[in-house]
N, C-alpha and C positions, 0 to 999 in steps of 0.2 A: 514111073519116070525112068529114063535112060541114065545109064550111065555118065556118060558125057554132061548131059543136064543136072544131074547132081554136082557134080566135081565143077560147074559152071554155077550154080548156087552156092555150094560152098566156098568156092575162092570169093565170089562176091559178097558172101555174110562175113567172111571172115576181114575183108578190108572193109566194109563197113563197120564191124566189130572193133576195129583198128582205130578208125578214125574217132568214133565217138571215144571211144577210152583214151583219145588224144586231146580231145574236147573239155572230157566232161573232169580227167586228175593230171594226164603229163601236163598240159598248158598251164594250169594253174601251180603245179611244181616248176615250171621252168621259170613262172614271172614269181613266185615269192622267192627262187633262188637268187632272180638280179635283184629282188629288190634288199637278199639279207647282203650280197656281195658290196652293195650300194651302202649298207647300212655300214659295213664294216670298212668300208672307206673312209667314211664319215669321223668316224669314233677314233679311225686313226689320227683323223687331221682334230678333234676335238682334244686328244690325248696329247698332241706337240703344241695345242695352242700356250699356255702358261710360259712352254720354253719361247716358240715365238715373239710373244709378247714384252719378256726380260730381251730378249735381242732386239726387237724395235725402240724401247725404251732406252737401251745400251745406245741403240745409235742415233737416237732422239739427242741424247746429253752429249755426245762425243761432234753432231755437228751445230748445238748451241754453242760449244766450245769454241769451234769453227769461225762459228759467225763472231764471238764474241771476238775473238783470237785477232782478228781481220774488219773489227770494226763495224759489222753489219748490222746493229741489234736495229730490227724493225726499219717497217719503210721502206720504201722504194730504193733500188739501187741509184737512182739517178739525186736521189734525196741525198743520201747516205753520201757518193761522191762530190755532194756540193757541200756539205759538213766538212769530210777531208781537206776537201781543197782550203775552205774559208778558215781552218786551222792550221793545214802546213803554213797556208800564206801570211798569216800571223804571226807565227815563229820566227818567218824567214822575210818577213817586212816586203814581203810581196801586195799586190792591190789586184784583186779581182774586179778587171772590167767588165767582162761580158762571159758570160753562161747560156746557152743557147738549149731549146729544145732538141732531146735525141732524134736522130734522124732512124728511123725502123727499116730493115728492109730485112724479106723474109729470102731465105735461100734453103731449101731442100726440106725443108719441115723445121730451118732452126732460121731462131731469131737475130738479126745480128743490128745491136745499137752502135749508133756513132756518135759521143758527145762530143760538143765543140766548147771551149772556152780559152777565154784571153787573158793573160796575168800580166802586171806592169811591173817591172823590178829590176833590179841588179841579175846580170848575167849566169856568175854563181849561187844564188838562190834560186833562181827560174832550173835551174839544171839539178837543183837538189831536189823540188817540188816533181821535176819530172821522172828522177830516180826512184824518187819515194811511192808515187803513183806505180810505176811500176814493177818494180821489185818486189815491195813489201805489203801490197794490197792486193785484191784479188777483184779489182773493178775490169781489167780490162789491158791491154798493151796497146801501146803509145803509135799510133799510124803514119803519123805525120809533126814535125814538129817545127814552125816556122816564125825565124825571127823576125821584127820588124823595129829600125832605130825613126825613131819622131823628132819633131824638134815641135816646141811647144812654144808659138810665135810670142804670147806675152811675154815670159819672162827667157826667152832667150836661148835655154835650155835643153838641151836631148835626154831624151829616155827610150828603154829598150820595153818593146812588147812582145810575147810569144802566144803564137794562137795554137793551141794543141787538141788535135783530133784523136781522142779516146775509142777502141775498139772494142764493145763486150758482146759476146755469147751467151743468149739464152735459148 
């Protein structure tokens, strides 16, 4: 054989030499290394789960608190608002007429409810039912708030009704 032709069989034994030894031990070192790297990932997040779990618990109880704090224990919010409502009106010798189905309407990926209802009453309790809605609950703020005076042909009499439009975010 020539010269040439040797040094032309040896580079090609030797990159074949290469490739199997790439085959047959690096490839298999390269995937048990991702999979101990893989491993060791794991075990990190297995080793924070305990503390994890005391901080979801932590904040399991801080928004029961929440809810309880603002009056929302179970139920629907729309449920939950017609509770308030039929007990500030109670206190405040209000008369809930009319409660209506929320009106939904979706805008950008969030939800936005509209409840409507009608209270019949004295002017300063109609105003304290509305403070109290929104101040000190966390149903929603008040959109619209509109008086209407009746007069009630039987017996002669006027009274005041206010229809108010409730805004909540979900």
């Amino acid at each position: 054989m020539k010269y040439q032709t040797k040094n032309k069989v040896l580079v090609i034994g030797f990159v074949v030499v290469l490739i199997l030894c790439y085959q047959l031990a690096i490839s298999n070192t390269v995937v048990l290394k991702n999979t101990y790297h893989n491993l060791k990932e794991e075990e990190l997040l297995f080793k924070n789960t305990p503390k994890q779990l005391s901080l979801l618990s932590q904040q399991k109880k801080y928004y029961d608190t929440l809810l309880k704090k603002y009056q929302m224990d179970g139920g629907s919010i729309q449920n939950n608002l017609l509770k308030k409502i039929n007990s500030l009106s109670q206190e405040h010798q209000l008369k809930v007429v009319e409660f209506l189905e929320p009106h939904v309407f979706s805008n950008n990926e969030m939800m936005i409810k509209t409840y409507q209802f009608t209270v019949e009453g004295d002017y300063n309790a109609i105003i304290k039912l509305v403070n109290h809605l929104e101040q000190q609950t966390v149903f929603g703020e008040i959109i619209n708030l509109h008086f209407e005076k009746k007069l009630n042909f039987r017996t002669n009499k006027s009274y005041l009704q206010a229809h108010v439009l409730l805004k909540s975010y979900s």
